[in-house]
C-alpha positions as CSV (number, residue, x, y, z in Angstrom):
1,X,9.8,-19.0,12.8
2,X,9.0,-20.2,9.2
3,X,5.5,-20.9,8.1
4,X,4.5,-24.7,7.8
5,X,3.9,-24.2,4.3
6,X,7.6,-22.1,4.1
7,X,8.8,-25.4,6.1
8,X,7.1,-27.8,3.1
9,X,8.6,-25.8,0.2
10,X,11.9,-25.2,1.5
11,X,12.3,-29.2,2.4
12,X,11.0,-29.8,-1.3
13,X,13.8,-27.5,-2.5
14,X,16.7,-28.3,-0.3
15,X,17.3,-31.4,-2.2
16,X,17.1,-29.6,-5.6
17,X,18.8,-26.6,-4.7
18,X,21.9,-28.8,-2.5
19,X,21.8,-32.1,-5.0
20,X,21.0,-30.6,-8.6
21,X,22.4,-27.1,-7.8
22,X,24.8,-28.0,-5.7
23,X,24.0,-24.2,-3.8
24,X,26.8,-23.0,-2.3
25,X,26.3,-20.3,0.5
26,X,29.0,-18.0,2.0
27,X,28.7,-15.3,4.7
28,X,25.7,-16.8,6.7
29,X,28.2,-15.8,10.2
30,X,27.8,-12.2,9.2
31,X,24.0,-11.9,9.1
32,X,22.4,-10.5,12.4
33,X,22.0,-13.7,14.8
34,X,18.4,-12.0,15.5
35,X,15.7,-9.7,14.9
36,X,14.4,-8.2,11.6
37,X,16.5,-6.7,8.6
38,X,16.4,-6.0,5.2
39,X,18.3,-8.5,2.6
40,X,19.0,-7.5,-0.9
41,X,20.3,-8.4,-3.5
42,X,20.8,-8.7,-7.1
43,X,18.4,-10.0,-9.5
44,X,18.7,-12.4,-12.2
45,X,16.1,-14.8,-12.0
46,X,12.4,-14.8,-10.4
47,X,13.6,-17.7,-8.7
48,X,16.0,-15.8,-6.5
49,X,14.2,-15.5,-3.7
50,X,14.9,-19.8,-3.0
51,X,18.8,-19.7,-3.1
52,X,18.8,-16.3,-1.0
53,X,16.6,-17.6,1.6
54,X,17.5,-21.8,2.0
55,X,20.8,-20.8,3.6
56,X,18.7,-19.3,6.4
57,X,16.1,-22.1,6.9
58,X,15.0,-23.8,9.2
59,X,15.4,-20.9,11.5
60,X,14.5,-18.3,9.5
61,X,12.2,-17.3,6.5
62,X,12.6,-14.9,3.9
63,X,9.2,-12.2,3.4
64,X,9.0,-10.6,-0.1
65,X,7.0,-8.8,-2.6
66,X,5.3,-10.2,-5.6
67,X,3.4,-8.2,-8.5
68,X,-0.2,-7.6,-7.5
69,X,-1.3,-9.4,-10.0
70,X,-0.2,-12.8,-9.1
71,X,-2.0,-12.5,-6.1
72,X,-5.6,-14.2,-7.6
73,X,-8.2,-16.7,-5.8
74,X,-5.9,-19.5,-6.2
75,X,-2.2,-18.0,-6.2
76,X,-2.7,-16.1,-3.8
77,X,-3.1,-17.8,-0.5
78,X,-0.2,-19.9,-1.7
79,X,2.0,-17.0,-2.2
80,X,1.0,-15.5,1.4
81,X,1.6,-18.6,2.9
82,X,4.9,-18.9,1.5
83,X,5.9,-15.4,2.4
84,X,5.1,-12.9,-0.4
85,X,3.0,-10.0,0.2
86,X,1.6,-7.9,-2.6
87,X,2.9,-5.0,-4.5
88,X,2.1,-2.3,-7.3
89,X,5.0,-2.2,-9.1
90,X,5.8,1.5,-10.5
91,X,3.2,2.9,-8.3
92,X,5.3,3.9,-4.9
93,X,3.0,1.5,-3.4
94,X,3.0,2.6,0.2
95,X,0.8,-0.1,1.5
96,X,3.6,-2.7,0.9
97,X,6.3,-0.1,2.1
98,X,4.3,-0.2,5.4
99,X,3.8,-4.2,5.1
100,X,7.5,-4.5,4.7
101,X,8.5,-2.3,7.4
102,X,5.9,-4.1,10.0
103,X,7.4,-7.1,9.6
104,X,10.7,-6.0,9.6
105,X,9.9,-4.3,13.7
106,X,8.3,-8.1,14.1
107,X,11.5,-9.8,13.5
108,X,10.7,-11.0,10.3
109,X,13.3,-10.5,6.8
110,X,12.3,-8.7,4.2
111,X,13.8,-9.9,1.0
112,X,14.5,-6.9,-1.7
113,X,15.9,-6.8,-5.2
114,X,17.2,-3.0,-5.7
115,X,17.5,-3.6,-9.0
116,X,13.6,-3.9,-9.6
117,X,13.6,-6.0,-12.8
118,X,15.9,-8.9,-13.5
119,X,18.9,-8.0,-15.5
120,X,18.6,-8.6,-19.3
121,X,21.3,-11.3,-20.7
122,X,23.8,-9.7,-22.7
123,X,23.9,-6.2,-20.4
124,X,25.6,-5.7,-17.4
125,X,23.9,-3.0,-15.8
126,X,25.8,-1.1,-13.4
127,X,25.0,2.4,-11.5
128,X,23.4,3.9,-14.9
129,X,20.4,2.2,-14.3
130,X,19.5,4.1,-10.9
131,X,18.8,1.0,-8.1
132,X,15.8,2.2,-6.3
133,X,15.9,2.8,-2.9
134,X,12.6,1.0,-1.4
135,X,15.5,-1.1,0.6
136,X,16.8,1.6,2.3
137,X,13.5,3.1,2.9
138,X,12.5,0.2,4.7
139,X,16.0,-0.4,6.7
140,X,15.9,3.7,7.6
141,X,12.2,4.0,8.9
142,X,11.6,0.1,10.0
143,X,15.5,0.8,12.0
144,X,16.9,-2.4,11.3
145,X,19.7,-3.4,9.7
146,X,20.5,-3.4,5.7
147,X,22.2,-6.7,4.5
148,X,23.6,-7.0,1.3
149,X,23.6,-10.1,-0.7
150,X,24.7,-11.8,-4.2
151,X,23.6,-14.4,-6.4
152,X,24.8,-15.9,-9.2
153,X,24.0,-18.8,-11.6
154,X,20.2,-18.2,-11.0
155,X,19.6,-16.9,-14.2
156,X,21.3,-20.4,-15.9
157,X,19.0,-23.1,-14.3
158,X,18.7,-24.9,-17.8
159,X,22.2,-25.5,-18.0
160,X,22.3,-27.0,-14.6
161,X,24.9,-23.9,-13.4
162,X,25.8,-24.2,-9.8
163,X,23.9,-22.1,-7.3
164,X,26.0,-19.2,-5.4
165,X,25.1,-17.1,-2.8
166,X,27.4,-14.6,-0.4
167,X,26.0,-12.7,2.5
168,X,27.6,-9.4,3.9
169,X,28.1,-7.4,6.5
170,X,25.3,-5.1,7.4
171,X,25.8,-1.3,5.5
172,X,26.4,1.3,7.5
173,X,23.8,3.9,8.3
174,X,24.1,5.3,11.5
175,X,26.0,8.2,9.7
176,X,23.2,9.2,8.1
177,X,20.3,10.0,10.8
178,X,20.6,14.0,10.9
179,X,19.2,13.8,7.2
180,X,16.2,13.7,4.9
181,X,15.1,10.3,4.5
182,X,15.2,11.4,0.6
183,X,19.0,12.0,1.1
184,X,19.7,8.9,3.8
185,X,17.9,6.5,1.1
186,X,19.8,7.6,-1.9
187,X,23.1,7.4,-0.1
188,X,22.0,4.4,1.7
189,X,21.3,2.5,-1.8
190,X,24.8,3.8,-3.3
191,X,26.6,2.2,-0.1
192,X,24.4,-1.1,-0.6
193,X,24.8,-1.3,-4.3
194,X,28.2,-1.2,-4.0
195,X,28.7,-3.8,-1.7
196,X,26.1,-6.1,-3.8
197,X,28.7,-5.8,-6.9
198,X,31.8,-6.2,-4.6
199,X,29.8,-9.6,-3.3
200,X,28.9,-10.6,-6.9
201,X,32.2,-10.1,-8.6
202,X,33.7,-12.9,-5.7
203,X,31.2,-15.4,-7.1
């Protein structure tokens, strides 16, 4: 169940994201009616983590990673409370690998951007830029599922663009349990990846 601070922010948002927005989510039927998985998705914005996870609430909460170094004195309890856990960024930070896969065996979703850093405007970046595979890491050892997800108009708040959000059906990976976990994460994150663009070129 969502955090009462979760339950606070999300309320404050619903109104924005539904009203302003006008958020639009598709897919929700496919997500797994229970228990933990991995949801990722593209990234555009820092404030993707809202329009991925409001389709989901009240029932359910999103859990994700922020940089390490948001999490001071005074951000940081805020940030806990509203589901972020902290991360090194660029360090194979193993700590939050084993955070993320915790939660994921608790029931929890674990929200991941492949993609690492937002996309830059005027560059569509495609397979070149080598997703990383921290998603499938987690879905493989944690043994939940892997949900792939788009967004779109995140990255166009100013211009008031309307909010859109598609869920799909989990990847398959049961295929891949006589490897490596090197080899099962690498193929794992090529299956997701492509079903992340397939979602995102239907928005």
């Amino acid at each position: 169940m969502p955090t009462p601070l979760y339950n606070v922010i999300a309320a404050v948002s619903w109104p924005l994201l539904h009203g302003l927005y006008r958020l639009e989510a598709t897919g929700v039927d496919r997500l797994p009616p229970e228990g933990g998985f991995v949801l990722a998705a593209n990234h555009t914005s820092s404030f993707d983590p809202w329009p991925l996870g409001l389709p989901l609430w009240p029932k359910r909460q999103l859990f994700f990673m922020g940089k390490v170094e948001l999490f001071n004195p005074v951000l940081g309890p805020l940030l806990r409370a509203g589901g972020a856990f902290p991360v090194r960024r660029g360090e194979g930070d193993v700590e939050a690998i084993d955070t993320a896969v915790r939660i994921c065996r608790e029931d929890g979703i674990v929200a991941m951007f492949p993609e690492g850093t937002r996309q830059v405007k005027g560059l569509r970046k495609k397979f070149e830029h080598r997703p990383r595979t921290g998603s499938a890491r987690i879905a493989l050892t944690a043994e939940v599922p892997l949900v792939p997800a788009a967004i779109k108009g995140s990255d166009r708040l100013s211009r008031l663009a309307k909010l859109r959000v598609s869920y799909g059906e989990p990847v398959p990976l049961d295929d891949l349990a006589g490897q490596s976990l090197r080899d099962a994460q690498q193929e794992a994150t090529n299956r997701l990846m492509e079903r992340i663009y397939a979602l995102r070129d239907t928005l």
